[in-house]
C-alpha positions as CSV (number, residue, x, y, z in Angstrom):
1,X,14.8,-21.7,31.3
2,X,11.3,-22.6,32.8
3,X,8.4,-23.0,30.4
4,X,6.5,-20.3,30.9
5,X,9.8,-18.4,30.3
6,X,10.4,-19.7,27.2
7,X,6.3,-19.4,26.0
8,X,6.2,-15.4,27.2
9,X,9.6,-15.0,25.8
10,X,8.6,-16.3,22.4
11,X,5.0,-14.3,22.6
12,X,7.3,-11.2,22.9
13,X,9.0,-12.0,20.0
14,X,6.3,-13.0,18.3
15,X,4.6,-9.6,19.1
16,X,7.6,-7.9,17.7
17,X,7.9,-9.4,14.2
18,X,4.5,-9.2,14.1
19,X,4.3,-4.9,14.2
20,X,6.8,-5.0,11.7
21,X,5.2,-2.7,8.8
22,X,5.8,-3.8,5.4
23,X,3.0,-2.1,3.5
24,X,5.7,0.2,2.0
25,X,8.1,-3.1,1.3
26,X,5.7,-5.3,-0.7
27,X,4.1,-4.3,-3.3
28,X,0.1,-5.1,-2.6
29,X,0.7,-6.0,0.8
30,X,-1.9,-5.1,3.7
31,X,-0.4,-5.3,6.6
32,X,-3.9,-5.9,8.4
33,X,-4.6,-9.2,6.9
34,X,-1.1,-10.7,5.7
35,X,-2.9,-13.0,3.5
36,X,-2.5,-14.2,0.1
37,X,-4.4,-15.7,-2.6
38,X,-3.2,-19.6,-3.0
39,X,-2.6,-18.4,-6.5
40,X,-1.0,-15.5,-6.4
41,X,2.3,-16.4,-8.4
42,X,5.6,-14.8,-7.2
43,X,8.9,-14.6,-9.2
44,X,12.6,-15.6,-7.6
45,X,14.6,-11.8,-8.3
46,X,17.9,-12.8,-6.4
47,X,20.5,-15.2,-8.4
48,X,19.7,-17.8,-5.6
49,X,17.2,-18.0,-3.3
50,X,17.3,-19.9,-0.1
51,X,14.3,-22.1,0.8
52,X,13.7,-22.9,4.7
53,X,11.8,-24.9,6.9
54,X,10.5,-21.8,9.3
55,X,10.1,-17.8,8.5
56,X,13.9,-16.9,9.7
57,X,17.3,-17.2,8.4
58,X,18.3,-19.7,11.1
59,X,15.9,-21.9,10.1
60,X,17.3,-25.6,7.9
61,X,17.7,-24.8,3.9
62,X,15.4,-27.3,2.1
63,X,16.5,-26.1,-0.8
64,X,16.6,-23.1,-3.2
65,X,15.6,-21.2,-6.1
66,X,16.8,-19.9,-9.0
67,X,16.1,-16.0,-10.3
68,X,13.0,-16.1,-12.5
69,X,11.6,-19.0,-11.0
70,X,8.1,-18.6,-10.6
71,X,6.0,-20.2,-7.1
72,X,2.3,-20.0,-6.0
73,X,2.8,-18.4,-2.9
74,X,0.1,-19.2,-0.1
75,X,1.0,-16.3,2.4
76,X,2.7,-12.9,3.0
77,X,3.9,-12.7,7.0
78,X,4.0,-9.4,8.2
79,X,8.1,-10.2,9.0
80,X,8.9,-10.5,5.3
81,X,8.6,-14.6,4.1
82,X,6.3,-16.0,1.7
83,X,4.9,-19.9,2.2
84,X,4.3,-21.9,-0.5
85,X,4.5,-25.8,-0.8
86,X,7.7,-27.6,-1.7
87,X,7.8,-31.3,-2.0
88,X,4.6,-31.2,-0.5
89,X,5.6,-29.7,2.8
90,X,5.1,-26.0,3.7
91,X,8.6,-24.2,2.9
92,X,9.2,-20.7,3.4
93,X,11.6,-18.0,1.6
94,X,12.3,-13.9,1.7
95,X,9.9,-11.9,0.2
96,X,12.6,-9.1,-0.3
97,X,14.3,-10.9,-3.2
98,X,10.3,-11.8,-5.0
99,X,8.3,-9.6,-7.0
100,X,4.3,-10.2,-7.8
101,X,3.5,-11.1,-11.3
102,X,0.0,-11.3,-11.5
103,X,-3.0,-11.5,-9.7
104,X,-6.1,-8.8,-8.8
105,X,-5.7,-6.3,-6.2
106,X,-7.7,-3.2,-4.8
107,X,-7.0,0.3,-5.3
108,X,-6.6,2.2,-2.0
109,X,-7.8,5.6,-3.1
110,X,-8.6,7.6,-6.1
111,X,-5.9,6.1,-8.7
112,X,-4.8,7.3,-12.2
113,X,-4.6,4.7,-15.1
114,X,-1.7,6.0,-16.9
115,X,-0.5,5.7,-20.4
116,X,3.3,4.3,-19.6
117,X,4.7,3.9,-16.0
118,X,5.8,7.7,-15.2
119,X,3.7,10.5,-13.0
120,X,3.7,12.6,-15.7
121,X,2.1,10.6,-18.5
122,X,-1.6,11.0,-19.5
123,X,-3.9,9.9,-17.7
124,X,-6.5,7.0,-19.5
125,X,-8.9,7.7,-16.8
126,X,-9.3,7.6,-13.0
127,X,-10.5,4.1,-11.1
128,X,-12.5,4.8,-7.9
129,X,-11.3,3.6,-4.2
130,X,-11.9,-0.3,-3.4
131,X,-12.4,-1.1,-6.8
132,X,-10.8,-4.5,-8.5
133,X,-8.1,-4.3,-11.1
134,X,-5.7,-6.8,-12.4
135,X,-2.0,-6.8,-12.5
136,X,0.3,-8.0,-15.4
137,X,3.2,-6.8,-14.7
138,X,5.8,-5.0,-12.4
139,X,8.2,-1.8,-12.9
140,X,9.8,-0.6,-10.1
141,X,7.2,1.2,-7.9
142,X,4.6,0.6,-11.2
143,X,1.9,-1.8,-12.0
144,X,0.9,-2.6,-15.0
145,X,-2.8,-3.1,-14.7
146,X,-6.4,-3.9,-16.4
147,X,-9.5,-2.4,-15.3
148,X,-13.1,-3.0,-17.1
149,X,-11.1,-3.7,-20.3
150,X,-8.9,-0.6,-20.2
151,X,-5.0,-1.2,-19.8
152,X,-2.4,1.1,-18.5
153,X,-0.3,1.7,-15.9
154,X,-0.4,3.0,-12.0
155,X,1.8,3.3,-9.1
156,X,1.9,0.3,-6.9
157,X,1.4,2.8,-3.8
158,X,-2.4,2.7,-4.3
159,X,-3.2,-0.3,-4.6
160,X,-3.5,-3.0,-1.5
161,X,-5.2,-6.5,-0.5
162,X,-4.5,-9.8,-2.5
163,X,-7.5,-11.5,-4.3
């Protein structure tokens, strides 16, 4: 295959993984931005978790992970894979089988602080639209969070961007 073959063949592809939307996959994932916070700390949910030298499954295994291992993850792609540094080289693994622990996030609309993690528990109050809150904990689609001192818990739907 000819070069320019191969480049506008891999652009395509590119372009492809690229409009994949996650923003319903991952919790506090913008799709527009596919950044992270170089200290935003993810934890291994799968019994074993394969670590690879590029963003696919083809790609060489340097490695793996054990479940409840805990990495500093550097970046979200919008095809699923987290980075982070292993043995000081850039190393990649699924974001599917990874759940957020902590970190500070923005709230995407209107959003009820709740007493536990259900719909139909009292609300504590309401934070405003774009405003900063920080997350303790995950529950399924639930975040344990803290805003201005106040500590409850909201639905991971409505909240967005790493910090």
């Amino acid at each position: 295959m000819k070069k320019w073959q191969k480049a506008s063949t891999a652009s395509v592809l590119a372009l492809g993984i690229l409009s994949f939307p996650l923003s319903s996959a991952l919790p506090f994932f913008e799709a527009s931005t596919a950044q992270a916070s170089a200290a935003y700390t993810y934890e291994v949910t799968a019994g074993k978790l394969n670590i690879r030298a590029a963003a696919n499954t083809q790609s060489k295994v340097l490695g793996s992970l054990r479940k409840g291992v805990k990495i500093e993850i550097q970046r979200i792609t919008t095809s699923g894979w987290v980075s982070f540094q292993y043995k000081g080289k850039i190393a990649y693994a699924s974001a599917k089988f990874m759940l957020p622990i902590a970190g500070t996030g923005v709230t995407k609309t209107n959003l009820h602080l709740r007493k536990s993690a259900a719909a139909s528990s009292a609300s504590l109050l309401v934070i405003p639209a774009g405003k900063k809150v920080t997350v303790h904990e995950w529950a399924g689609d639930w975040a344990r969070i803290d805003y201005n001192g106040t500590k409850g818990w909201a639905s991971s739907k409505y909240l967005m961007g790493f910090e």
